[in-house]
C-alpha positions as MATLAB code, in Angstrom:
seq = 'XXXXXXXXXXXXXXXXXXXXXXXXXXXXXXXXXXXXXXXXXXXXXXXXXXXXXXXXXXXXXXXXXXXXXXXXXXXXXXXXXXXXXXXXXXXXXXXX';
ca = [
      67.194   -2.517 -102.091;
      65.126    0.349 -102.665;
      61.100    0.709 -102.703;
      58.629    1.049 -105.197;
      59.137    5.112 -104.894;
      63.481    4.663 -105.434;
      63.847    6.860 -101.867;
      65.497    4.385 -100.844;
      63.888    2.625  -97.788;
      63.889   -0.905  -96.969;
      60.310   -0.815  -95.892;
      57.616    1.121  -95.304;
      56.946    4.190  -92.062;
      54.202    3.261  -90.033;
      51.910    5.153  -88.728;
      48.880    4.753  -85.387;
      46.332    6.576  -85.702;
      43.161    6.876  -83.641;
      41.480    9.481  -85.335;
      41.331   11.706  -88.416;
      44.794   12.692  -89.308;
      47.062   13.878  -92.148;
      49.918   11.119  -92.426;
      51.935   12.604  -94.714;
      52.059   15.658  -97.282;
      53.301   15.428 -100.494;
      53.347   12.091 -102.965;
      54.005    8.564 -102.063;
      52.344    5.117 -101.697;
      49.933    3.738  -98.986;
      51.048    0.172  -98.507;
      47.982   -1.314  -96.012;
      45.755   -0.501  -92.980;
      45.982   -2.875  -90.293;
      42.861   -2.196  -87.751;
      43.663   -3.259  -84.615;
      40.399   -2.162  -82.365;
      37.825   -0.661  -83.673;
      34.210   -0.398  -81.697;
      30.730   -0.286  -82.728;
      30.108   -1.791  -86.330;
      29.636    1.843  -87.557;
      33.876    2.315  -87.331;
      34.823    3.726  -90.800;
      37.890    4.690  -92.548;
      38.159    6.662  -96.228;
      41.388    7.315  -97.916;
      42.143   11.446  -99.366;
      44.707   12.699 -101.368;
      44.853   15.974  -99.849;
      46.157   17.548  -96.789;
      42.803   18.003  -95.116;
      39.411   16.549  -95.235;
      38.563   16.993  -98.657;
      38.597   15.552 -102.232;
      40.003   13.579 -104.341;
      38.988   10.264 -102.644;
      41.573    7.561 -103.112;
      39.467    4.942 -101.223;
      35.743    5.460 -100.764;
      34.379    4.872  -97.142;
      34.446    1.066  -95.864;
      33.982   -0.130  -92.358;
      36.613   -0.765  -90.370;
      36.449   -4.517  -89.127;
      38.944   -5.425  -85.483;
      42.069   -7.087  -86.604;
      41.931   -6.875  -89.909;
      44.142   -5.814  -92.686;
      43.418   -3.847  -95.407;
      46.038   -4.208  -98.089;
      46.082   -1.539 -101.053;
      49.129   -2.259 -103.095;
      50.842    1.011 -103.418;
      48.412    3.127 -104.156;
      49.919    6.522 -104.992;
      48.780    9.807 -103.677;
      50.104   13.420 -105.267;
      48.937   16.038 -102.898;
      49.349   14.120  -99.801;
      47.847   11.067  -97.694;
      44.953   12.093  -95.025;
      42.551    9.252  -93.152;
      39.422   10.179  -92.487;
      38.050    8.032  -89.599;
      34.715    7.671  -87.910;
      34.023    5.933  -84.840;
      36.648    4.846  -82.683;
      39.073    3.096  -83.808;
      43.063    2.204  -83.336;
      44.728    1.352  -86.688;
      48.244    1.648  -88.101;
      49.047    3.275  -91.727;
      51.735    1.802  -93.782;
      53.522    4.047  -96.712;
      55.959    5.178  -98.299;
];
């Protein structure tokens, strides 16, 4: 069984992250967030298609709520998949 993408994987790579980070350059798919921790109420996340902070946005800033997951149904990115976070925050990244 292959994914969405036909590479060829069974599921998705996952990803921690406790800051802003490039998670992958290129094209693919960003599955879901789950937040783990995330302290203050001011914790935010926004989703780039780019390889540094910088437009396109894919998701517009949200808050970043403890043990929560944020599900985004393969949402495809060309240039490549960078989160910018703010706060602190532990989270993991699922894509393809």
């Amino acid at each position: 069984m292959s994914n969405i993408n036909g590479h060829g994987l069974k599921s998705p790579i996952s990803t921690v992250i406790t800051e802003s980070t490039l998670i992958k350059t290129g094209c693919g798919r960003l599955r879901k967030i789950i937040v783990t921790s995330s302290k203050l109420d001011s914790a935010t996340i926004e989703i780039l298609d780019n390889v540094e902070d910088a437009n396109p946005v894919l998701v517009r800033q949200f808050t970043a709520v403890s043990s929560t997951v944020y599900k985004f149904g393969d949402v495809t990115f060309e240039t490549g998949l960078y989160i910018v976070v703010g706060g602190l925050i532990n989270a993991t990244v699922f894509y393809f």
